[in-house]
N, CA, C and O atoms as CSV, one atom per row, in Angstrom:
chain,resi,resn,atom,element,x,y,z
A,1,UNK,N,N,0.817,-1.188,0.000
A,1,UNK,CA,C,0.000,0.000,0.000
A,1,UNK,C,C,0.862,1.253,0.000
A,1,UNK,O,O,0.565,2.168,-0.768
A,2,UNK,N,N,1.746,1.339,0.683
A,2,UNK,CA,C,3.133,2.575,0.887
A,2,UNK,C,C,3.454,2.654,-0.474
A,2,UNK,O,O,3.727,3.824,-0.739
A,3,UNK,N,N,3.577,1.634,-1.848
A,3,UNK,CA,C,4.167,1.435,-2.704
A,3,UNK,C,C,3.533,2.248,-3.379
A,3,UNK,O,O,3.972,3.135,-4.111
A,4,UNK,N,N,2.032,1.846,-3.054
A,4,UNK,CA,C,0.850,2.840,-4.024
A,4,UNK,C,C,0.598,4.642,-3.861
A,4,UNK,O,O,0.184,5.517,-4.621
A,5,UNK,N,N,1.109,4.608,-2.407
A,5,UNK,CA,C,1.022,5.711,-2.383
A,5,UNK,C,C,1.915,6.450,-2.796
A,5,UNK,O,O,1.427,7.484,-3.250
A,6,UNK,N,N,2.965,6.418,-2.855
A,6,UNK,CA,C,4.233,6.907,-2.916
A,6,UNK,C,C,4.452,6.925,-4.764
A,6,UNK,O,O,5.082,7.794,-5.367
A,7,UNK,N,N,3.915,6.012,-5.252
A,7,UNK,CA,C,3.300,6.216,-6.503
A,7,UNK,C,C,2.407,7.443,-7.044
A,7,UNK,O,O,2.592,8.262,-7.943
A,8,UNK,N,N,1.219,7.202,-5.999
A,8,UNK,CA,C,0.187,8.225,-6.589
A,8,UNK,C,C,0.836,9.433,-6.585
A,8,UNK,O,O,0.975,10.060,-7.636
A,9,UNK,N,N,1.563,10.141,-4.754
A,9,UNK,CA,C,1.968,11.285,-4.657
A,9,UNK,C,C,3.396,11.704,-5.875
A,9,UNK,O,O,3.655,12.778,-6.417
A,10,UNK,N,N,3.899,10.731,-5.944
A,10,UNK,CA,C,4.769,10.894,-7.257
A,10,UNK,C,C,4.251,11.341,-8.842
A,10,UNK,O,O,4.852,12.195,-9.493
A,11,UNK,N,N,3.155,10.687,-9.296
A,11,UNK,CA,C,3.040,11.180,-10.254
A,11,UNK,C,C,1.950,12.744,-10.182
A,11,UNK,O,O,1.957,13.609,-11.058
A,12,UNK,N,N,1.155,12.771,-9.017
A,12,UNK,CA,C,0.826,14.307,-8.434
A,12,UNK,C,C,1.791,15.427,-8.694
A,12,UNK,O,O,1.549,16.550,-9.136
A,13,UNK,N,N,3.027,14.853,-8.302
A,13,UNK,CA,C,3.881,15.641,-8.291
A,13,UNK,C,C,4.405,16.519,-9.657
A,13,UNK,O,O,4.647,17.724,-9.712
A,14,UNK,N,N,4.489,15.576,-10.659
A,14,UNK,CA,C,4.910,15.704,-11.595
A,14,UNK,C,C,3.867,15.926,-12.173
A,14,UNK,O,O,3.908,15.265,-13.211
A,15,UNK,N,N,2.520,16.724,-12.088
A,15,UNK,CA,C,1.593,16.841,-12.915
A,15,UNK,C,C,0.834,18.153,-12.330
A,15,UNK,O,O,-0.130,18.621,-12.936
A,16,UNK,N,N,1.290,18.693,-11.189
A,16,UNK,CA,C,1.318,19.820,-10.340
A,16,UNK,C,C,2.623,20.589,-11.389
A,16,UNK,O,O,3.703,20.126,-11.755
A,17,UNK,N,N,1.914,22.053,-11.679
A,17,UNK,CA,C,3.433,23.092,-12.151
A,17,UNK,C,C,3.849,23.290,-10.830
A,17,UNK,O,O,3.029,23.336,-9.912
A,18,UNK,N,N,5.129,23.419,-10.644
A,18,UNK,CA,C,6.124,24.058,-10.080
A,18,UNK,C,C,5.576,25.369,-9.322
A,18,UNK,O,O,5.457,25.498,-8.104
A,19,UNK,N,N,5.344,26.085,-10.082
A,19,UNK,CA,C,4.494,27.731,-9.811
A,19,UNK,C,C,3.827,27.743,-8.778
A,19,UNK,O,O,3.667,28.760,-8.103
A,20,UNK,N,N,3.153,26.182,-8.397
A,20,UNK,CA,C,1.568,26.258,-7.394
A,20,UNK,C,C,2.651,25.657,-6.276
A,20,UNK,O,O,2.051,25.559,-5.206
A,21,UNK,N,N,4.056,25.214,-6.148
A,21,UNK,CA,C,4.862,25.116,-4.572
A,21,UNK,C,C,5.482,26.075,-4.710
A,21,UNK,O,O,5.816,26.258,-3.539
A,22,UNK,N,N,6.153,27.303,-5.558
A,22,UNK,CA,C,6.963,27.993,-5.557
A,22,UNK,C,C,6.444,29.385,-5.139
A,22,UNK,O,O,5.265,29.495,-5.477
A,23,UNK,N,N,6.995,30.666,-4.420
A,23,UNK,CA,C,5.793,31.354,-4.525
A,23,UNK,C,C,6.436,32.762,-5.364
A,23,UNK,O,O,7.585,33.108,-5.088
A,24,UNK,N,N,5.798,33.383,-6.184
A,24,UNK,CA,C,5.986,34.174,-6.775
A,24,UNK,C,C,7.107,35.520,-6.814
A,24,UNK,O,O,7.262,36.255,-5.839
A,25,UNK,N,N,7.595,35.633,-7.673
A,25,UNK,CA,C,8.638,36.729,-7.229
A,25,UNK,C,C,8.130,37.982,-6.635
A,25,UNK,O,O,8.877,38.669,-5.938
A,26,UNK,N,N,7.023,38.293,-6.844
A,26,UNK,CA,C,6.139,39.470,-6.041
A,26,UNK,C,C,6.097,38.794,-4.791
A,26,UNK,O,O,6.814,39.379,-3.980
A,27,UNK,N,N,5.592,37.889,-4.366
A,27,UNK,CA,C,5.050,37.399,-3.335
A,27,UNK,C,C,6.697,37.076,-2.341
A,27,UNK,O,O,6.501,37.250,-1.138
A,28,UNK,N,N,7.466,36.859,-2.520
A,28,UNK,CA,C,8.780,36.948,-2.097
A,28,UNK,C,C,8.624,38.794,-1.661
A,28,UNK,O,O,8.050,39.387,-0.747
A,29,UNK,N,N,9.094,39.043,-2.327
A,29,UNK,CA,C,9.347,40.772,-2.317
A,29,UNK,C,C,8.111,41.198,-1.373
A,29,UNK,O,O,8.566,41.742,-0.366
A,30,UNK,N,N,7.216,41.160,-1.361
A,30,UNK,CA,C,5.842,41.695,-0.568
A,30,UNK,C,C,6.686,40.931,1.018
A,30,UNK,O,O,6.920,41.659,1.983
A,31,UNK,N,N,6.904,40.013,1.026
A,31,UNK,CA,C,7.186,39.083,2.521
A,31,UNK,C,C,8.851,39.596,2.719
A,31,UNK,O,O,9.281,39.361,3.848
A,32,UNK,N,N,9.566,40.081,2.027
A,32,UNK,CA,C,10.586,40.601,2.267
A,32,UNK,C,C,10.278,42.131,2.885
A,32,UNK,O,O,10.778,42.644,3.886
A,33,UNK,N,N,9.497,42.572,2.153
A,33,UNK,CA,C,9.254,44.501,2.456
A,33,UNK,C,C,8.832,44.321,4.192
A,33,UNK,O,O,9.414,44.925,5.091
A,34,UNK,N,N,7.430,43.126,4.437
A,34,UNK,CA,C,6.807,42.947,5.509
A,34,UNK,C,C,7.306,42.667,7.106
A,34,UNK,O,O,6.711,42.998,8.131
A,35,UNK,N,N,8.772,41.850,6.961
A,35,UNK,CA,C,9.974,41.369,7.113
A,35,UNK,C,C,10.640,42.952,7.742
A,35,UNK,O,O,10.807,43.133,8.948
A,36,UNK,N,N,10.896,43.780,6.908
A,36,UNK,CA,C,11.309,44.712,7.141
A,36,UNK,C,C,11.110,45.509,7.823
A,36,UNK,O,O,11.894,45.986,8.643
A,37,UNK,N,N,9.508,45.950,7.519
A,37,UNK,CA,C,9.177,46.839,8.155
A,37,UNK,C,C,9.260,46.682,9.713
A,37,UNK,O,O,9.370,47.536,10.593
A,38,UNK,N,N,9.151,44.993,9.784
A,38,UNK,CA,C,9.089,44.829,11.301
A,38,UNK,C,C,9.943,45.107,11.948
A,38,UNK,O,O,9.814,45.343,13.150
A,39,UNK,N,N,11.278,45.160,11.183
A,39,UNK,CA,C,12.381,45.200,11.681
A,39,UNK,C,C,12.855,46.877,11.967
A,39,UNK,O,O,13.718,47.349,12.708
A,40,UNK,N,N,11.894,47.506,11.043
A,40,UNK,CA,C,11.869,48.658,11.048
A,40,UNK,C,C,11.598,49.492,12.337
A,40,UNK,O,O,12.178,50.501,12.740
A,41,UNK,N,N,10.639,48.851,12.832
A,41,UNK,CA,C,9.365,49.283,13.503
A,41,UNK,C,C,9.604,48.597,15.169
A,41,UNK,O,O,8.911,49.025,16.092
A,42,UNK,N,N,10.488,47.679,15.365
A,42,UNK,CA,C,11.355,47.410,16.521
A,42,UNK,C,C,11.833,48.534,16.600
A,42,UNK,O,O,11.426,49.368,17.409
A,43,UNK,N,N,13.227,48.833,15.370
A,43,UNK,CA,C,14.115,49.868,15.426
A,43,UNK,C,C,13.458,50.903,16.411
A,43,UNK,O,O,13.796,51.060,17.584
A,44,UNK,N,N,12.488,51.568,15.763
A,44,UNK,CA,C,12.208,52.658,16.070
A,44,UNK,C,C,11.707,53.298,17.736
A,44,UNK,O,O,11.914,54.303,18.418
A,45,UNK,N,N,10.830,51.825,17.850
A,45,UNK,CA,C,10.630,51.903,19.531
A,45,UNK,C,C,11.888,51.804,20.286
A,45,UNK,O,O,12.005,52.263,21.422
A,46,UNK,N,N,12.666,51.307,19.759
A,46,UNK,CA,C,14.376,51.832,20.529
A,46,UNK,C,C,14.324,53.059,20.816
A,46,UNK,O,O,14.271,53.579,21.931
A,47,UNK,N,N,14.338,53.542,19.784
A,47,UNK,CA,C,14.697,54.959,19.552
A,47,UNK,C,C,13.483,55.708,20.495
A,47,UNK,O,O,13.770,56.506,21.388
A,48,UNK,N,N,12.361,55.402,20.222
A,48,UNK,CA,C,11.152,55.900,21.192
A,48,UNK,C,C,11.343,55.863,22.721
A,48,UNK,O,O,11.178,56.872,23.406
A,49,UNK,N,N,11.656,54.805,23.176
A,49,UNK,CA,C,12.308,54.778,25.014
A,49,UNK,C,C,13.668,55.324,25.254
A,49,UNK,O,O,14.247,55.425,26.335
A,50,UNK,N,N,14.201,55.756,23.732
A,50,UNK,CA,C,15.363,56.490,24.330
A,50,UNK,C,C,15.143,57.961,24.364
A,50,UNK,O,O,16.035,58.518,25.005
A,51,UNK,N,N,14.339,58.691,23.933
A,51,UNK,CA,C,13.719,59.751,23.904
A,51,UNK,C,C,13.135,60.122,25.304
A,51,UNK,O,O,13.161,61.205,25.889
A,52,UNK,N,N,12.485,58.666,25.760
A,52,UNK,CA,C,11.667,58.734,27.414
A,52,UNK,C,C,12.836,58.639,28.106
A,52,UNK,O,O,12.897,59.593,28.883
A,53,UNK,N,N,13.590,58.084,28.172
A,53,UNK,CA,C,15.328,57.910,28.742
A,53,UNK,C,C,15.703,59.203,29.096
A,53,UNK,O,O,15.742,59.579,30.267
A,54,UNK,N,N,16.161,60.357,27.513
A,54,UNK,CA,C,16.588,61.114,27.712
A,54,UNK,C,C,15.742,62.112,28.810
A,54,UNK,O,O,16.373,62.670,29.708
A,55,UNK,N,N,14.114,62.314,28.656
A,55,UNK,CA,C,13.342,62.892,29.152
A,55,UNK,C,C,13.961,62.999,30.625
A,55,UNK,O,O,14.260,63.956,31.339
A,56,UNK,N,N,14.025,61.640,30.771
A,56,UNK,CA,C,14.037,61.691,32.546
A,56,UNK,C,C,15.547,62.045,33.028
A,56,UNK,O,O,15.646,62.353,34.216
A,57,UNK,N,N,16.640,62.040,32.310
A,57,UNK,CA,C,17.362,62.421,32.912
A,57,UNK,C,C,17.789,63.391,33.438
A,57,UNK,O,O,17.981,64.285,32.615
A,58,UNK,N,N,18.110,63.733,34.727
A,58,UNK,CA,C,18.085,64.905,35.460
A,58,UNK,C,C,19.549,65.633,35.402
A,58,UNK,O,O,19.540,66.849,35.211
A,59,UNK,N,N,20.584,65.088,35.527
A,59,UNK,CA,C,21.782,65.566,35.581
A,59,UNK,C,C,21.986,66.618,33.863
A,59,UNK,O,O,23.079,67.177,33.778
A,60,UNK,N,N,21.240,66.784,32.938
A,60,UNK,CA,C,21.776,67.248,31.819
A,60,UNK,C,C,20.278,68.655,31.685
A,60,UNK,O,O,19.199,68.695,32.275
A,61,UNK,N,N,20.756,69.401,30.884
A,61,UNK,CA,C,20.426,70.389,30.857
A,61,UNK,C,C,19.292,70.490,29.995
A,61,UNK,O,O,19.127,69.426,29.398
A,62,UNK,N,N,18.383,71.425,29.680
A,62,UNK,CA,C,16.901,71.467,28.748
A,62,UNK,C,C,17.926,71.186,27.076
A,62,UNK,O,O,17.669,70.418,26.149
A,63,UNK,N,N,18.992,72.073,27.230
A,63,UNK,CA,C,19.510,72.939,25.716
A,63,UNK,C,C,19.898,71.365,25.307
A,63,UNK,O,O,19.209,70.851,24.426
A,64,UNK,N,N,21.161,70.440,26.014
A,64,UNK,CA,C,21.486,69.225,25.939
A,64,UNK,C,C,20.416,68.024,25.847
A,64,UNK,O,O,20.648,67.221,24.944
A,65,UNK,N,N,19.328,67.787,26.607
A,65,UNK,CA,C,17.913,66.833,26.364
A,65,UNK,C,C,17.405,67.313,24.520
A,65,UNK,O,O,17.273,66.510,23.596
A,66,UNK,N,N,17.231,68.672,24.458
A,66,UNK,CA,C,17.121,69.111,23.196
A,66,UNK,C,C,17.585,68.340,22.024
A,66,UNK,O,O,16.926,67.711,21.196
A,67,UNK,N,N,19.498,68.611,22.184
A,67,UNK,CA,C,20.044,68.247,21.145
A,67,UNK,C,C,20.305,66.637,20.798
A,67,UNK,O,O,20.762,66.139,19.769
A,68,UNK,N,N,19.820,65.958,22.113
A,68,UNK,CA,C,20.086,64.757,21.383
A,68,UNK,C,C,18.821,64.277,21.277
A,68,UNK,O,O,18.771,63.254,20.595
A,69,UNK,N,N,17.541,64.737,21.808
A,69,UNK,CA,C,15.972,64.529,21.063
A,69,UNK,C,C,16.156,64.762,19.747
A,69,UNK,O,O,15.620,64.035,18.911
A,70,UNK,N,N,16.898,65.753,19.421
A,70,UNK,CA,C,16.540,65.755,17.828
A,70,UNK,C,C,17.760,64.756,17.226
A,70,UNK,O,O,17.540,64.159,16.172
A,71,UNK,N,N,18.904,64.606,17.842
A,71,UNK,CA,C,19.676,63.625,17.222
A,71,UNK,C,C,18.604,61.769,17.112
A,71,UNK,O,O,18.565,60.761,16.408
A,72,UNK,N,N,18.090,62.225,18.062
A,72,UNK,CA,C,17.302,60.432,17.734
A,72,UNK,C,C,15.779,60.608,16.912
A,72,UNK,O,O,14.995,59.730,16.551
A,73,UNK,N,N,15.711,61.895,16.792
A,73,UNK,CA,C,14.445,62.144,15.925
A,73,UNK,C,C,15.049,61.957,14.112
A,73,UNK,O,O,14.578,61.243,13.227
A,74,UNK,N,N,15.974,62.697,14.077
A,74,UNK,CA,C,16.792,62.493,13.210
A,74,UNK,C,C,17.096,61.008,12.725
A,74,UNK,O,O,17.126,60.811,11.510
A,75,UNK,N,N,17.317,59.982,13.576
A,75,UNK,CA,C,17.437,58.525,13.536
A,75,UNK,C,C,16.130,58.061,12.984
A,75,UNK,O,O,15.907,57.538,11.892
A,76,UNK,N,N,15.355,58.340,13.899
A,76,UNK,CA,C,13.945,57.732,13.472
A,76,UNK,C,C,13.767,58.695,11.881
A,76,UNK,O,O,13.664,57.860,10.982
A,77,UNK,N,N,13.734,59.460,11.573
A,77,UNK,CA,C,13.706,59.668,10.239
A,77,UNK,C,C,14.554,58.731,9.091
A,77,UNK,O,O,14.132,58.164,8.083
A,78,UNK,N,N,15.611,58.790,9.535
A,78,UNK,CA,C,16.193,57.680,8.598
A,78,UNK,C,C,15.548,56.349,8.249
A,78,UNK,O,O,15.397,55.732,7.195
A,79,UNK,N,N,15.079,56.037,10.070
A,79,UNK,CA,C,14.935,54.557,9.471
A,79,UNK,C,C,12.872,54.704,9.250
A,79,UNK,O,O,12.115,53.792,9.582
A,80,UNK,N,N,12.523,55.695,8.800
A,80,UNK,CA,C,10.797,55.836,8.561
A,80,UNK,C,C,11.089,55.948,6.779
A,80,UNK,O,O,10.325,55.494,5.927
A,81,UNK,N,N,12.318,56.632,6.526
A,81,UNK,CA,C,12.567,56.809,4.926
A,81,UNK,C,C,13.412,55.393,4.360
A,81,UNK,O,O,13.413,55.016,3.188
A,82,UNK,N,N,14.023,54.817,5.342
A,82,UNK,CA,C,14.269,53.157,4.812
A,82,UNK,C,C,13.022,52.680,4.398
A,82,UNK,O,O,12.724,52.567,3.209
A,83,UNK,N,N,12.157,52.349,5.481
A,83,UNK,CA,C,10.334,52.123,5.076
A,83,UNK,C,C,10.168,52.230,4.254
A,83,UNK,O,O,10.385,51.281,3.500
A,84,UNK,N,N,9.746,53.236,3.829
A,84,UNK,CA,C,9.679,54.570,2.608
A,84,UNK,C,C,10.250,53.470,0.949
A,84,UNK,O,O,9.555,52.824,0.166
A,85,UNK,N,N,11.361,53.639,0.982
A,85,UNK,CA,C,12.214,53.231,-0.143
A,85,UNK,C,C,12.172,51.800,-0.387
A,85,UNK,O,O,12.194,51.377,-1.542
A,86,UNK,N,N,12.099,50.845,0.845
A,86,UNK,CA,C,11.503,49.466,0.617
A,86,UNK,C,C,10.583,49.120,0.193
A,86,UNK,O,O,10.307,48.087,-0.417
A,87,UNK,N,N,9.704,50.411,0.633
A,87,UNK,CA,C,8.278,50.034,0.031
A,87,UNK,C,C,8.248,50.331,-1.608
A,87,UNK,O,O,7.564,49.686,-2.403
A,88,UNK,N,N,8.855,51.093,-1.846
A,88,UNK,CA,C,9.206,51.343,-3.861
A,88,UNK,C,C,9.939,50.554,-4.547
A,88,UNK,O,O,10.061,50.678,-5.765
A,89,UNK,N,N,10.838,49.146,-3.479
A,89,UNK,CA,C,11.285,48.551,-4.176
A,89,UNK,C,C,10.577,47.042,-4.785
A,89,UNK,O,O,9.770,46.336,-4.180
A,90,UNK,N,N,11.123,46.816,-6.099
A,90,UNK,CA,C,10.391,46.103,-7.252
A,90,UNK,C,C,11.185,44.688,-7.694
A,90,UNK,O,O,10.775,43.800,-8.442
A,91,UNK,N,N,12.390,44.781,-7.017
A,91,UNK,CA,C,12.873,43.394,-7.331
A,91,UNK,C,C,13.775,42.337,-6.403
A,91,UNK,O,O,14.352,42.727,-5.388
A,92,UNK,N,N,13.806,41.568,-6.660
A,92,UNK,CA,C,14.058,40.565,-5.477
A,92,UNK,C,C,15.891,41.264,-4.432
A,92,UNK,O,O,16.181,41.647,-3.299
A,93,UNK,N,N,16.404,41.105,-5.404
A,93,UNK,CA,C,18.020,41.340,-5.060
A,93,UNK,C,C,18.101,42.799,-4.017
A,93,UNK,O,O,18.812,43.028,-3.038
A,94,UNK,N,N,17.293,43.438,-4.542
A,94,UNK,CA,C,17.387,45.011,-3.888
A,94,UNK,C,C,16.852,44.995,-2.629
A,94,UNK,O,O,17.325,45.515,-1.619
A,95,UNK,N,N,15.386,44.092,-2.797
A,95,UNK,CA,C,14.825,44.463,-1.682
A,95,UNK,C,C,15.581,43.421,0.022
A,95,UNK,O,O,15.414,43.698,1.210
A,96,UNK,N,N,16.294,42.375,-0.553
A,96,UNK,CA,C,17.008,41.574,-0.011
A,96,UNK,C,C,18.508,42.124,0.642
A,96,UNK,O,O,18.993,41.854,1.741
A,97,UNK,N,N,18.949,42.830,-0.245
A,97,UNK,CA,C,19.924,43.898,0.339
A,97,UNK,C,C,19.364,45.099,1.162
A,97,UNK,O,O,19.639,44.974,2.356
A,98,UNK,N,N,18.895,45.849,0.965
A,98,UNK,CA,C,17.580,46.830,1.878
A,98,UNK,C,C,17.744,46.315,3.464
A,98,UNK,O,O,18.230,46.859,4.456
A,99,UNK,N,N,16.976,44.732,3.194
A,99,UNK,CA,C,16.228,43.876,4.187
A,99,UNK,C,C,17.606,43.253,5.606
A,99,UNK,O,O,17.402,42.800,6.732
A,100,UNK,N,N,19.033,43.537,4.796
A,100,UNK,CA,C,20.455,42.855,5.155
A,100,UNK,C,C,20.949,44.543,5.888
A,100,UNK,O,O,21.587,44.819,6.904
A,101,UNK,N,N,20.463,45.197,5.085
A,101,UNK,CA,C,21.297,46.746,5.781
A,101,UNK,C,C,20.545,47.139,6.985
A,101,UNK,O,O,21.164,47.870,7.758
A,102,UNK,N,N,19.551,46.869,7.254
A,102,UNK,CA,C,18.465,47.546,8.280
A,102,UNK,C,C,19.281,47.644,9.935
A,102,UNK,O,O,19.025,48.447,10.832
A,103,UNK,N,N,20.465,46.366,9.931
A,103,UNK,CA,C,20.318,46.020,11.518
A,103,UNK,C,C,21.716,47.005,11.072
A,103,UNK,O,O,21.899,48.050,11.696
A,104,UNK,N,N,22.645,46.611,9.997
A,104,UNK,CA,C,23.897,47.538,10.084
A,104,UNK,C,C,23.429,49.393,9.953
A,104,UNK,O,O,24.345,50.215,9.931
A,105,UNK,N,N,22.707,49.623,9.916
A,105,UNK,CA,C,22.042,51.127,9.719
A,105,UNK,C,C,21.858,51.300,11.090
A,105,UNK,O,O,22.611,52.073,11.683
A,106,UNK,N,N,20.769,50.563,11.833
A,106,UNK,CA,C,20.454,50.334,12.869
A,106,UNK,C,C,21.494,50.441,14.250
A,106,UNK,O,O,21.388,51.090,15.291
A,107,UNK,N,N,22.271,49.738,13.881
A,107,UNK,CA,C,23.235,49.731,15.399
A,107,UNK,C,C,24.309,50.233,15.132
A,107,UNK,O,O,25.216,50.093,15.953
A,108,UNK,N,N,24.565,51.016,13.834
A,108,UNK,CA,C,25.275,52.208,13.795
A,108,UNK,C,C,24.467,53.662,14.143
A,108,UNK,O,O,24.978,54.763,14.345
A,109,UNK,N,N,23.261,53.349,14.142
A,109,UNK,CA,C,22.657,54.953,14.361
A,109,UNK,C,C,22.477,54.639,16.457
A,109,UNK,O,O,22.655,55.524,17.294
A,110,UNK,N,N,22.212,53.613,16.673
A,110,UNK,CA,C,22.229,53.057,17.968
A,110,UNK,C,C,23.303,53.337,19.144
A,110,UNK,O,O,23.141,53.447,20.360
A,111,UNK,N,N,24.478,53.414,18.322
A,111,UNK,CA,C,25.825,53.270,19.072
A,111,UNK,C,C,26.147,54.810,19.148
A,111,UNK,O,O,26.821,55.349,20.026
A,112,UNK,N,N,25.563,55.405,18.105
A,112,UNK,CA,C,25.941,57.059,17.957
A,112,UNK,C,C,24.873,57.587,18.954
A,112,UNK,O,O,25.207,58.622,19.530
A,113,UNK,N,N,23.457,56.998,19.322
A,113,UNK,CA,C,22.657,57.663,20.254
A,113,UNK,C,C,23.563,57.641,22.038
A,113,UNK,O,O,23.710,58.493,22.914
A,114,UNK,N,N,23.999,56.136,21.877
A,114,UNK,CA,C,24.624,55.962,23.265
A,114,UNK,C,C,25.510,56.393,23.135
A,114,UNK,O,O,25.644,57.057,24.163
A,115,UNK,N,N,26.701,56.600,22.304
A,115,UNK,CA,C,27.729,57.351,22.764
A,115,UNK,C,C,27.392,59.113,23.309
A,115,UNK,O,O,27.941,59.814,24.160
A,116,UNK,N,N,26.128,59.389,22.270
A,116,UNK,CA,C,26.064,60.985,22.599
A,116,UNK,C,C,25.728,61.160,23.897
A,116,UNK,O,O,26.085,62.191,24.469
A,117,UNK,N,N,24.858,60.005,24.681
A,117,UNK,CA,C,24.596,60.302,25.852
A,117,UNK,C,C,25.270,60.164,26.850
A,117,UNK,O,O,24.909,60.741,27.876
A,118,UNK,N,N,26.475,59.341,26.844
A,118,UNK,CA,C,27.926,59.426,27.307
A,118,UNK,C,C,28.148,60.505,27.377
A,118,UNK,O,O,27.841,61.014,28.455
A,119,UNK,N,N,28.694,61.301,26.462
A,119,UNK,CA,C,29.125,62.787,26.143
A,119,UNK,C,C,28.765,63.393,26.901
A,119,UNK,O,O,28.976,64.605,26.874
């Protein structure tokens, strides 16, 4: 009976296109952008509790809380216009590179928030 089956699902197989297990190069790219954004959208709540971070700290001055609110507002712009540009992208390779830069963008704009607050 295993013999038969393994038969039937075999010639299924070969009588199924390819196309209906594979999933579409759009459909890749749509789950890559989606992928992203999430990754995006972590990012950013970083950046959001470091804003409440800076808020509360008492030892630094209004003019200093200022300048590095806008240094991480500035961050979050970058990574809202990554969004932005992923979402316009149209082919597999690009949006896969995009999808590879997010964390190196990321914990380089990350390391520049904590060092400023060192400073």
């Amino acid at each position: 009976m295993n013999k038969k089956l393994f038969a039937t699902l075999a010639i299924a197989a070969m009588l199924i296109p390819s196309a209906v297990f594979a999933s579409s190069t759009a459909d890749q790219i749509a789950a890559k952008q989606t992928k992203s954004y999430s990754r995006i959208t972590t990012s950013i709540a970083w950046f959001n509790k470091e804003i409440t971070i800076i808020n509360s700290k008492k030892g630094i001055t209004a003019d200093r809380k200022a300048f590095l609110i806008n240094v991480v507002n500035a961050d979050i712009a970058i990574m809202n216009q990554m969004k932005t540009d992923i979402s316009k992208v149209t082919d597999l390779p690009t949006v896969k590179k995009d999808y590879n830069s997010i964390n190196l963008i990321y914990d380089g704009l990350k390391s520049g928030v904590k060092a400023a607050l060192k400073a």
